[in-house]
N, C-alpha and C positions, 0 to 999 in steps of 0.2 A: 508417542506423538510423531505424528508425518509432518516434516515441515518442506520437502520438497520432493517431487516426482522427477526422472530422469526414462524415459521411455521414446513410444512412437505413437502420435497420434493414430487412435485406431478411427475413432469415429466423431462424430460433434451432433447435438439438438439444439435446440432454441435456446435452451442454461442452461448445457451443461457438457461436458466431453467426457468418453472413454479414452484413459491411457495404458497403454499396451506396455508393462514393465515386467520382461523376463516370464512373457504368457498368462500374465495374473492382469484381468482390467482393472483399473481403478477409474470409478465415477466418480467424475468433479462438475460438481457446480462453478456454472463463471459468469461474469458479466462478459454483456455481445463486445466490450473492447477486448479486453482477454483472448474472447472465440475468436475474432477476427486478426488476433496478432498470432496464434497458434499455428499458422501455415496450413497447407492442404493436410488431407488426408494420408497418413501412412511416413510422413517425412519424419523427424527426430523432432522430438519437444523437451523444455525442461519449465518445470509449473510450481511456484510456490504453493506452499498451501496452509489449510486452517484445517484442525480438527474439529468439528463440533459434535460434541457429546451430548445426547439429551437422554432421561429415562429409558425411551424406548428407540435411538436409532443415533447410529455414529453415521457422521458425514465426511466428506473432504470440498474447501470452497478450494479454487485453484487461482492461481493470480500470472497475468505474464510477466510482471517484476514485483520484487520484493514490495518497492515503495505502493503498491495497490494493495498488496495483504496487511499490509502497516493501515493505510487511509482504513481498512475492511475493519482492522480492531477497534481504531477512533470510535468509526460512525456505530458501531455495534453496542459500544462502551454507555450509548445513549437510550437513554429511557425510550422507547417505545420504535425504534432501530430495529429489525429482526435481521437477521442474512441475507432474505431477499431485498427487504426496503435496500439495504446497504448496498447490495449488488445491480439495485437502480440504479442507486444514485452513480454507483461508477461505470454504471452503462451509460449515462448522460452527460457523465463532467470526468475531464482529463482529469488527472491529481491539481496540480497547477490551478485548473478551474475551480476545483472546488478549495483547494486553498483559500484565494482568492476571496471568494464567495462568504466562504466564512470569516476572512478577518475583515471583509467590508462591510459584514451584516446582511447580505446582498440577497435575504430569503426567497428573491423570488425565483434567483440562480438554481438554489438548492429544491426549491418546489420543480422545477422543469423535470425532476425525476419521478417516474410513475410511481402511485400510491404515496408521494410524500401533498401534504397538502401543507399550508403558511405558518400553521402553528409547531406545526413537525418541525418545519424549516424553520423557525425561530428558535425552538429548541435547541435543534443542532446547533446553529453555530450559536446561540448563547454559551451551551456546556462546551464547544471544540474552541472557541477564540482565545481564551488561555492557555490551551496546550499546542497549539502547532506554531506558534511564531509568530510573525507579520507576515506580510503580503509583498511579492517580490514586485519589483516595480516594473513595467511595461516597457521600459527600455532593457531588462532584462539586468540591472543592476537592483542593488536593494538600499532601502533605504535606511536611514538612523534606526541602529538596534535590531535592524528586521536578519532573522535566518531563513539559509534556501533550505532545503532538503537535497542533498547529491542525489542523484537518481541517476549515472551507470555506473557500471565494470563491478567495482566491491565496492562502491558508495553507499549501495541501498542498502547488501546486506551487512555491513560495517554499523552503520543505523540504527539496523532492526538490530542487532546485538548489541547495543547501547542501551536501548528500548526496553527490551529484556532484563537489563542489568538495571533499570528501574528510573534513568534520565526520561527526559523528557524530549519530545519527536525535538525541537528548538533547540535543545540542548546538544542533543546528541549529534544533529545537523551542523550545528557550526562546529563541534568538535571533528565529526567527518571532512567536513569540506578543511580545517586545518591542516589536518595532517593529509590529504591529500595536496594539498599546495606543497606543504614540505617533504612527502614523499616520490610528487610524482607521479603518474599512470602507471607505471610499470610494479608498482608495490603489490604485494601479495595482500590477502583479507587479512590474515595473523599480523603482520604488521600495523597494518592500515587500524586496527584495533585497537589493537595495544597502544598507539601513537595517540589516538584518538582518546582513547580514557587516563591518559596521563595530562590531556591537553582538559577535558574534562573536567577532572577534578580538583585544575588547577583556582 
């Protein structure tokens, strides 16, 4: 499993980019936020990624933070979701946005992405409204019960290895954002972890 690229942008298309790691390219599929957060050509990039395996061809989706590769599992997790539907949707909607969108029911949010149409986007967030939280509130606090997602430094990937370990994006999110309140910016991922899945499993 690739779960993260460390190279130099060698090249970019419409979806997708060559990364240049140690003179081997690797093709990544991405959404235009992704392409557009990647920087010029030939600078240093580092790129979450997804492996998709099918019958006949392994792929790499590329993400420029962790919490995009996370949303990319969600929306995939969904009946009739493919990679690309998925990579619409977060060409069209920040994370945030489409947070949002799904814990308001807000299907028309989630159609504004190419190839999704109303009943796709009911779908969605019928199946995601139980798993990502509530909805942060517009003043940028949250409300009764509701969890954020941390999204920098080791927030995301703090998260996505909670994730992994089988919590829930909401779950895992407020135990993230805990133990950073009581570790502090300056905390390493191995802490920020550990802290977090003690706080977790409390």
């Amino acid at each position: 499993m690739i779960a993260k690229l460390k190279g130099r942008l060698d090249s970019t298309g419409l979806d997708h980019a060559i990364i240049d790691v140690g003179g081997v390219g690797f093709l990544v599929g991405a959404s235009s936020r992704t392409l557009s957060a990647l920087g010029p050509v030939g600078e240093a990039v580092t790129v979450h990624t997804e492996m998709l395996v099918s019958e006949d061809s392994i792929r790499l989706v590329g993400f420029a933070r962790a919490e995009e590769r996370d949303w990319f599992r969600l929306l995939t997790g969904v009946q009739g979701v493919g990679s690309r539907v998925a990579l619409a949707i977060l060409s069209a909607l920040e994370p945030a946005e489409l947070h949002r969108a799904i814990a308001t029911a807000d299907k028309a949010m989630i159609a504004r992405a190419n190839g999704v149409g109303p009943k796709l986007a009911q779908r969605i967030a019928n199946e995601l409204k139980d798993k990502i939280g509530a909805v942060p509130t517009p003043a940028g606090g949250l409300g009764v019960g509701l969890a954020a997602l941390p999204t920098g430094g080791h927030g995301a990937d703090a998260v996505s290895a909670l994730q992994n370990l089988g919590f829930k994006p909401a779950e895992a999110g407020n135990a993230v954002a805990a133990a950073e309140e009581e570790l502090g910016e300056g905390a390493t991922l191995d802490a920020l972890v550990r802290l977090a899945l003690r706080k977790a499993a409390k």
